[in-house]
C-alpha positions, 0 to 999 in steps of 0.5 A: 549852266556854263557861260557862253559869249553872246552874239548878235546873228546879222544874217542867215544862209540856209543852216549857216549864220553870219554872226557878230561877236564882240571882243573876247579874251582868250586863254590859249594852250599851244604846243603837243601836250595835252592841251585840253588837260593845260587848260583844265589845269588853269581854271582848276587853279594852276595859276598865279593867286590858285583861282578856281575859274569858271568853265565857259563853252565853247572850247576852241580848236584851229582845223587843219583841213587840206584845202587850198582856201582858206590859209589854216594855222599850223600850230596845235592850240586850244582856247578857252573863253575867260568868264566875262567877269574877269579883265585884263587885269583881274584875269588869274595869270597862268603859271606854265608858259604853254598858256597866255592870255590874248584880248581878240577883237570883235569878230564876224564868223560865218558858223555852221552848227552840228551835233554829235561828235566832232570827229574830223570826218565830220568837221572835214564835212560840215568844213567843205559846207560852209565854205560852199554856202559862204562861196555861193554867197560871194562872201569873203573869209579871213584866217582859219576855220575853228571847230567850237565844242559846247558839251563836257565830254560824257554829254552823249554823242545826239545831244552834242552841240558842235560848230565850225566858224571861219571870220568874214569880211562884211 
């Protein structure tokens, strides 16, 4: 069973919850390559001390959806949640300079699970209802949407856990 970050729900909206993260520390992979295959190396042991660790879920992805609301980021990036044994300083350092490691702050995101596969289709879909239910809702976002996949990549497609997460101002 692979890691994942624990949250508290603080709030439901029908199928989108309003959850507390709490600080996180990230490994992130930007550039054009291939990101997941950057990451995948890293936790393999391309990194400084060769340490093998532990895979979490889930894998992080901005969304760059063409909407005018929120404001998305550009850039290409991954993340991977760093297992919660390891701290700043213990953390492995990553050894090619597409990765870095960044501590993120504690966070509120509105997310909407689906399963299946994330196909950007899909998360353009489930995207639009989010932001919908948050709109209906007078709730405020902040920054870009995220899609979070859960499962390996031969999990079959009905047994996929998916979501899509914005911040919000509570």
């Amino acid at each position: 069973m692979v890691e994942t970050p624990n949250y508290d729900v603080i709030r439901k909206l029908g199928i989108v919850e309003i959850r507390k993260y709490p600080v996180l520390f990230l490994a992130t992979a930007k550039g054009e390559a291939d990101l997941f295959g950057l990451l995948f190396n890293y936790i393999s042991g391309a990194n400084k001390g060769s340490s093998k660790i532990s895979m979490t879920a889930p894998v992080i992805t901005p969304e760059k959806i063409a909407m005018t609301s929120p404001v998305f980021n550009d850039a290409d990036s991954m993340s991977f949640i760093v297992p919660s044994k390891y701290t700043r300083e213990t953390v492995p350092k990553p050894t090619d300079p597409h990765i870095t490691l960044t501590e993120q702050a504690a966070k509120t995101l509105a997310v909407l699970r689906f399963s299946g596969w994330g196909r950007s289709s899909t998360v353009e879909k489930k995207t639009e209802l989010l932001l919908e239910t948050l709109r209906k809702n007078n709730i405020e976002t902040k920054g870009e949407v995220t899609l979070m996949r859960y499962d390996p990549p031969f999990t079959p497609w009905f047994l996929r856990r998916n979501e899509v997460a914005v911040e919000v101002k509570v």
